[in-house]
Structures are given as structure tokens and as C-alpha cells.
PDB file of N, CA, C, O and CB in Angstrom:
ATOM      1  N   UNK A   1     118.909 105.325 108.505  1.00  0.00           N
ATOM      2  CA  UNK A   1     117.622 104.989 107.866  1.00  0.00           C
ATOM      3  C   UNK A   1     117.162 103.613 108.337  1.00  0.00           C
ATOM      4  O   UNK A   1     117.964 102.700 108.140  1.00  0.00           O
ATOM      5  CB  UNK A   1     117.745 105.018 106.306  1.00  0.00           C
ATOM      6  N   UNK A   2     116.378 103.407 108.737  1.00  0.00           N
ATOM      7  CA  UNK A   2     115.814 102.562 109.758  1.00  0.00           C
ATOM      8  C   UNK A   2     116.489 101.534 110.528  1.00  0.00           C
ATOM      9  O   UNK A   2     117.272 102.213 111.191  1.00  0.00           O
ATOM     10  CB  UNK A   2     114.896 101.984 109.251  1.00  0.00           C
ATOM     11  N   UNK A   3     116.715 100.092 110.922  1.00  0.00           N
ATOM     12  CA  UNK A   3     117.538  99.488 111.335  1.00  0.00           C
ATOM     13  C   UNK A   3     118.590  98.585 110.402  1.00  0.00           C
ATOM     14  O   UNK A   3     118.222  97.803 109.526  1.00  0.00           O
ATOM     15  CB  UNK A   3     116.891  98.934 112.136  1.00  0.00           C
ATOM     16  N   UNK A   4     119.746  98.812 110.712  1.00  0.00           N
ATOM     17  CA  UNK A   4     120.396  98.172 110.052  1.00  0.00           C
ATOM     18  C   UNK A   4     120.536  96.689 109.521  1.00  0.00           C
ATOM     19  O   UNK A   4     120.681  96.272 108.372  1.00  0.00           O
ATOM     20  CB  UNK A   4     121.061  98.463 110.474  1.00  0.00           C
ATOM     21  N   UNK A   5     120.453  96.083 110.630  1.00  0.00           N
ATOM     22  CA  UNK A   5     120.212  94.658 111.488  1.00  0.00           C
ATOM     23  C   UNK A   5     119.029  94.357 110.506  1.00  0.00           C
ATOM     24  O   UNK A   5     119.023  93.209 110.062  1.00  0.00           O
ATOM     25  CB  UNK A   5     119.749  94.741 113.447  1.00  0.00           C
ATOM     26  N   UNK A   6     118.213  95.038 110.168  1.00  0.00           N
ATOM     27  CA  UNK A   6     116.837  94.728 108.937  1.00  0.00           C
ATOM     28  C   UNK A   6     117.253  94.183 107.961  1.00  0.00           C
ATOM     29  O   UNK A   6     117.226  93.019 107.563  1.00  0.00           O
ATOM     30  CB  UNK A   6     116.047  95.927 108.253  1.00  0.00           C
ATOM     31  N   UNK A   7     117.846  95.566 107.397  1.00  0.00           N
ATOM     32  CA  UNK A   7     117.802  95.749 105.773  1.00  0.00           C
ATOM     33  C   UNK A   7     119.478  94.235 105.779  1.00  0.00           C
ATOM     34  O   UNK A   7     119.234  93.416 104.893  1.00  0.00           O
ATOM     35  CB  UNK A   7     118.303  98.257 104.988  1.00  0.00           C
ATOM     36  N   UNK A   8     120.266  94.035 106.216  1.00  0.00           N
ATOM     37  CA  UNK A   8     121.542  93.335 106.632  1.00  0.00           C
ATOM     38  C   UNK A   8     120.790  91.938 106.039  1.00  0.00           C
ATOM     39  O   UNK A   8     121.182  91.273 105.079  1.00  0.00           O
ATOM     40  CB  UNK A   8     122.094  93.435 108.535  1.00  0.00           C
ATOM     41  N   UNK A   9     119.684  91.698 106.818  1.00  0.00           N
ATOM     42  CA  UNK A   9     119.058  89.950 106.997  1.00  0.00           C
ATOM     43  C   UNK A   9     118.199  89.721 105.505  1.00  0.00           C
ATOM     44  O   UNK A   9     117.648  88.737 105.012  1.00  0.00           O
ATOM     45  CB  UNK A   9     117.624  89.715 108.697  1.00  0.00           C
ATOM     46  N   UNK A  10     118.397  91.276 105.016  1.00  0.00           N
ATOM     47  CA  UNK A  10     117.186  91.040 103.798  1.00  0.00           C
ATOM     48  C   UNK A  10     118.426  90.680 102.555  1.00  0.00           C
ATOM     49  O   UNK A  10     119.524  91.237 102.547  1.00  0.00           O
ATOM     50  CB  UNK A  10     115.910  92.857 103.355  1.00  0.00           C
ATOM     51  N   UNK A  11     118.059  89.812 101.704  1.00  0.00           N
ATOM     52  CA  UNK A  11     118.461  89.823 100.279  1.00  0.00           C
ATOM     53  C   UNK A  11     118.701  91.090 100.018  1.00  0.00           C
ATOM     54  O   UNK A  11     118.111  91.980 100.631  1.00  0.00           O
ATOM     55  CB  UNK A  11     117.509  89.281  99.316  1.00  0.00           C
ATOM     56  N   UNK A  12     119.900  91.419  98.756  1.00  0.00           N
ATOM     57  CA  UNK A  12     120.278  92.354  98.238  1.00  0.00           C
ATOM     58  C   UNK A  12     118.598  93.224  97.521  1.00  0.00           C
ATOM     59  O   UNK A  12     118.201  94.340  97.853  1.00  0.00           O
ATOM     60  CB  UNK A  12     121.527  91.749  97.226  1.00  0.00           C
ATOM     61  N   UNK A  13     117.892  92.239  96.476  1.00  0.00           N
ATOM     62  CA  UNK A  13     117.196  93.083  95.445  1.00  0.00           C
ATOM     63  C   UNK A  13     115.751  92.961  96.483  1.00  0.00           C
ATOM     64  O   UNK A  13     114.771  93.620  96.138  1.00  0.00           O
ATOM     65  CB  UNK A  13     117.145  92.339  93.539  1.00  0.00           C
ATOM     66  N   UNK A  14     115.684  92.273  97.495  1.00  0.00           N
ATOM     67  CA  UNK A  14     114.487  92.579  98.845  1.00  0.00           C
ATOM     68  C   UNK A  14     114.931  94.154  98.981  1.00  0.00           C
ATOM     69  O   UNK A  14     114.222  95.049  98.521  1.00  0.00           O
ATOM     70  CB  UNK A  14     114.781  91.456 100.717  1.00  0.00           C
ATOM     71  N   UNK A  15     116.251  94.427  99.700  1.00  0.00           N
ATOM     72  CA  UNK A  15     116.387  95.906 100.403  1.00  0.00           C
ATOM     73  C   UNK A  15     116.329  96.535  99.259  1.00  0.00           C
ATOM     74  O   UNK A  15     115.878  97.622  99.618  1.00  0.00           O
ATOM     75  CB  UNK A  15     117.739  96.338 101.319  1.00  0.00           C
ATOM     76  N   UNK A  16     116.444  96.584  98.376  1.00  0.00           N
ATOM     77  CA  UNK A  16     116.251  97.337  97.014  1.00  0.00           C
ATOM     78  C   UNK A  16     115.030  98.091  96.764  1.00  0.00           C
ATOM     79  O   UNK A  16     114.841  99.301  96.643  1.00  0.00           O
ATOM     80  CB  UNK A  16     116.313  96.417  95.924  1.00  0.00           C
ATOM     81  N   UNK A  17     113.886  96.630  96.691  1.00  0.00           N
ATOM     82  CA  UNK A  17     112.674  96.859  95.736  1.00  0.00           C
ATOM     83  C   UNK A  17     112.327  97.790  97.556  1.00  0.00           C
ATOM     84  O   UNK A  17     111.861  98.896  97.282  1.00  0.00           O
ATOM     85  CB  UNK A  17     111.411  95.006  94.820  1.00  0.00           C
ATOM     86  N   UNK A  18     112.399  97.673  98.615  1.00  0.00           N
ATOM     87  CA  UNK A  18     111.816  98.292 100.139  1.00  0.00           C
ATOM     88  C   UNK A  18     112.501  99.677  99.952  1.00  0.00           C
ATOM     89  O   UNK A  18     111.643 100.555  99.858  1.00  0.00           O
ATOM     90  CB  UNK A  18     112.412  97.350 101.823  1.00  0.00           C
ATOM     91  N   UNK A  19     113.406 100.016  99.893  1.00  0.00           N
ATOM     92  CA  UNK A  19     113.744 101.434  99.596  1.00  0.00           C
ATOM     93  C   UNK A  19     113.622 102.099  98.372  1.00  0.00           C
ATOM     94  O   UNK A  19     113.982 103.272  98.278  1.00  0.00           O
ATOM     95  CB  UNK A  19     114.898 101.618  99.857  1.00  0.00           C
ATOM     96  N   UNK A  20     113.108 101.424  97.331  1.00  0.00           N
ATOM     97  CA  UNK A  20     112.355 102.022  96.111  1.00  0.00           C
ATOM     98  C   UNK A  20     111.051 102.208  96.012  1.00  0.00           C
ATOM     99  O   UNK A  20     110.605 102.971  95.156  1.00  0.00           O
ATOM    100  CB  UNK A  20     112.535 101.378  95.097  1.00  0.00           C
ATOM    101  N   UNK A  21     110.032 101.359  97.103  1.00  0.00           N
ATOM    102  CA  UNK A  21     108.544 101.756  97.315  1.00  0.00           C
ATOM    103  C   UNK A  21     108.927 103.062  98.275  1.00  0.00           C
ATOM    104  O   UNK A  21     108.730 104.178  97.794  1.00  0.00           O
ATOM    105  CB  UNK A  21     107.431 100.395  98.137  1.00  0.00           C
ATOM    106  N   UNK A  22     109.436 102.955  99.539  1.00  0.00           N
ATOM    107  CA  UNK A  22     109.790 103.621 100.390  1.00  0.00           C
ATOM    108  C   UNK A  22     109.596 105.635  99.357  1.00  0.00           C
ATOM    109  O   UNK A  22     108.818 106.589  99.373  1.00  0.00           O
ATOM    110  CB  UNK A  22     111.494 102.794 100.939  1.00  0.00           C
ATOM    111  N   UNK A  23     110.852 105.230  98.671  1.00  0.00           N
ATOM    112  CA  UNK A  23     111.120 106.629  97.528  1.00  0.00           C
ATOM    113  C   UNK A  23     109.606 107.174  96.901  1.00  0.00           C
ATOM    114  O   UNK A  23     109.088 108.291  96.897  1.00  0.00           O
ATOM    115  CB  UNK A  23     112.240 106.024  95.898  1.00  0.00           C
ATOM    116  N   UNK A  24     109.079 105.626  96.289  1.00  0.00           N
ATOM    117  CA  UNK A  24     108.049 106.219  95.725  1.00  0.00           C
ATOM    118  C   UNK A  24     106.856 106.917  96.453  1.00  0.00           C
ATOM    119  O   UNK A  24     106.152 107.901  96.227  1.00  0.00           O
ATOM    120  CB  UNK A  24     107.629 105.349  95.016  1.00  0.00           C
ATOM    121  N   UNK A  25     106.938 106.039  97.353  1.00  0.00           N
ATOM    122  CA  UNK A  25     105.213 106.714  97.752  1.00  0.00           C
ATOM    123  C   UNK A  25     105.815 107.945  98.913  1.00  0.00           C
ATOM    124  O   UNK A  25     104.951 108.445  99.632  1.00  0.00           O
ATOM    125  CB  UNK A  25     103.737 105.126  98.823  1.00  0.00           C
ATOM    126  N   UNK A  26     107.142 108.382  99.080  1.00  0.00           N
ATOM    127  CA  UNK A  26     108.119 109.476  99.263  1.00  0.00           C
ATOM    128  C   UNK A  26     107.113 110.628  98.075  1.00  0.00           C
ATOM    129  O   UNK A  26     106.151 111.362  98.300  1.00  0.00           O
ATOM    130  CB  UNK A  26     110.099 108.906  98.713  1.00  0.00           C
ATOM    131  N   UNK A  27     107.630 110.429  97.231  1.00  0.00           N
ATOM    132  CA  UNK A  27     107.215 111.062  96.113  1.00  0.00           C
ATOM    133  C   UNK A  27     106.091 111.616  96.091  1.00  0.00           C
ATOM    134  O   UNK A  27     105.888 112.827  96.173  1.00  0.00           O
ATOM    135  CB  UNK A  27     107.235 110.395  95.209  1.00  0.00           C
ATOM    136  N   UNK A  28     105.047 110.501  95.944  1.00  0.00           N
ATOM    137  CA  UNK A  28     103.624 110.167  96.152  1.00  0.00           C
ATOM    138  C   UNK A  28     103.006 111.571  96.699  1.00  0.00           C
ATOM    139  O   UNK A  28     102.350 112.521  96.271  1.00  0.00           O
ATOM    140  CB  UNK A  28     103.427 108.840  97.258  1.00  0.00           C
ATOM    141  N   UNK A  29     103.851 110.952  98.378  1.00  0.00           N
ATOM    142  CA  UNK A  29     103.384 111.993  98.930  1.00  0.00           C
ATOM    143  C   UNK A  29     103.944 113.749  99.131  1.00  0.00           C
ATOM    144  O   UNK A  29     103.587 114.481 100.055  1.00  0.00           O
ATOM    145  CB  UNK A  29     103.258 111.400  99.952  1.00  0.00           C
ATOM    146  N   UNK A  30     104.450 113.955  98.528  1.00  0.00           N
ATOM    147  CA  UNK A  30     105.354 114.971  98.023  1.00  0.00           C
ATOM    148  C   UNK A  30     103.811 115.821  96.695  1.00  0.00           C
ATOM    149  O   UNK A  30     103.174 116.872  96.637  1.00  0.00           O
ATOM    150  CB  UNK A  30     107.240 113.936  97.093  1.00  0.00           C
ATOM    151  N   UNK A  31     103.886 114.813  96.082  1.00  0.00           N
ATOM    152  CA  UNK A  31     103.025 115.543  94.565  1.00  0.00           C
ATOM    153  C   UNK A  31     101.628 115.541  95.618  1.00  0.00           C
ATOM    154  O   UNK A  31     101.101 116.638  95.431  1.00  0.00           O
ATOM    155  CB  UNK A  31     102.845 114.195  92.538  1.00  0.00           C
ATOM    156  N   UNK A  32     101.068 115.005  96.324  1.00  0.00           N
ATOM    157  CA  UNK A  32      99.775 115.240  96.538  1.00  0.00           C
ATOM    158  C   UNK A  32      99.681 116.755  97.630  1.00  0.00           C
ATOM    159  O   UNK A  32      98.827 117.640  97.584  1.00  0.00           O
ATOM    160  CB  UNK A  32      99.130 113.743  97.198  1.00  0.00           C
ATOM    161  N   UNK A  33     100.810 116.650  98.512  1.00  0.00           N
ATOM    162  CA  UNK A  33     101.046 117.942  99.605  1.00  0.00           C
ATOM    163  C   UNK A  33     100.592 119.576  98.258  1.00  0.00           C
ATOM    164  O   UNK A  33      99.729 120.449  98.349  1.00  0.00           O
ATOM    165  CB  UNK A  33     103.481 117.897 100.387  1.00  0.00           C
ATOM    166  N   UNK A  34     101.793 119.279  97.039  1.00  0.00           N
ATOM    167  CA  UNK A  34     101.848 120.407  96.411  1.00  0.00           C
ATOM    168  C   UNK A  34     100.515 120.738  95.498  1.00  0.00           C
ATOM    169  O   UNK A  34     100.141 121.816  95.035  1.00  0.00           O
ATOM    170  CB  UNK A  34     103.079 120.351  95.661  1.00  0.00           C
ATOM    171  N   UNK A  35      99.929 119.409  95.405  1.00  0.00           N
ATOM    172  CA  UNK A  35      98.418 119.550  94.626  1.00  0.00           C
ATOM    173  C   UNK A  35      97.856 119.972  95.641  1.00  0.00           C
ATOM    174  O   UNK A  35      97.148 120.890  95.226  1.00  0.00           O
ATOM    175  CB  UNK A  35      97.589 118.251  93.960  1.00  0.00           C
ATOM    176  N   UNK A  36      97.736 119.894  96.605  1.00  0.00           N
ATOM    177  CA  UNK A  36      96.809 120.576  97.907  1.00  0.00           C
ATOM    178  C   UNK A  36      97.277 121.895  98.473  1.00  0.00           C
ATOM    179  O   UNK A  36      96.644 122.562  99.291  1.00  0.00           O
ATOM    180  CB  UNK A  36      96.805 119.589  99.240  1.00  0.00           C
ATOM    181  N   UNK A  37      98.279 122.158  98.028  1.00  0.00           N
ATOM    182  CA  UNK A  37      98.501 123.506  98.386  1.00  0.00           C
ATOM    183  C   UNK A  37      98.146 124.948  97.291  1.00  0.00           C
ATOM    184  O   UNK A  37      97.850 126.115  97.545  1.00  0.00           O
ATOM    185  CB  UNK A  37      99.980 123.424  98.716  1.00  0.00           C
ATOM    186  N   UNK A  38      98.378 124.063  95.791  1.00  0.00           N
ATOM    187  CA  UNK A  38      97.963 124.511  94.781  1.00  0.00           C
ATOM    188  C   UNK A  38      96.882 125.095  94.788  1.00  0.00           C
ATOM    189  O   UNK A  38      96.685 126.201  94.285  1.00  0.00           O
ATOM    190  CB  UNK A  38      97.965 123.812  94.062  1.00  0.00           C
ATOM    191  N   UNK A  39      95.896 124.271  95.480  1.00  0.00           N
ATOM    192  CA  UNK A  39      94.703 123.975  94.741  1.00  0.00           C
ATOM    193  C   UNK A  39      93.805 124.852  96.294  1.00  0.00           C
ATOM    194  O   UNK A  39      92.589 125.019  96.210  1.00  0.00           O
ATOM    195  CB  UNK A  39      94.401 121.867  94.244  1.00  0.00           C
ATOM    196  N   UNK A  40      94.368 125.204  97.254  1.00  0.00           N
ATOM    197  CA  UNK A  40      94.110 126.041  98.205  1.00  0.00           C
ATOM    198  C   UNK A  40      94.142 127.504  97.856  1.00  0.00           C
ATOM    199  O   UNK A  40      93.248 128.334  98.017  1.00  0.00           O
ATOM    200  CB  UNK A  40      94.928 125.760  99.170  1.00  0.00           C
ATOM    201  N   UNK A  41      95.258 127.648  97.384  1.00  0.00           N
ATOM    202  CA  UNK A  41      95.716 129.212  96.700  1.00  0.00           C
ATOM    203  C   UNK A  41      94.857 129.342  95.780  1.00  0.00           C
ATOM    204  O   UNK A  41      94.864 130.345  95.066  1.00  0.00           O
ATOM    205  CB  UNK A  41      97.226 129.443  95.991  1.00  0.00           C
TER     206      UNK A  41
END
């Protein structure tokens, strides 16, 4: 998951809060795909 050498140089709760936006707008875009597929059918 992306470079190591990154997330390594970042503070512990930096790589944290970056792979918890990462998740969310993961998500994000997850619920909007299935509202658009919904909403096609």
C-alpha cells in the first residue's frame, strides 16, 4: 500500500489520520457507485 519510505517518515497518528481519509472516501466512493447503480435499475 503505497510507499513505505512515506508512511515510515510520517508520525505515527499523521499515517493514521492518511489511511483513515484514504478508507473513508474508500467508502465514499463505494456508497455513491451503488446509489448509481440503484438508481439506473
Amino acid at each position: 500500500m503505497g510507499s513505505p519510505r512515506y508512511s515510515d517518515s510520517l508520525p505515527t497518528g499523521e499515517r493514521h489520520h492518511i489511511q483513515q481519509d484514504f478508507t473513508e472516501s474508500l467508502h465514499r466512493l463505494e456508497q455513491n457507485y451503488h446509489l448509481e447503480r440503484r438508481s439506473i435499475w
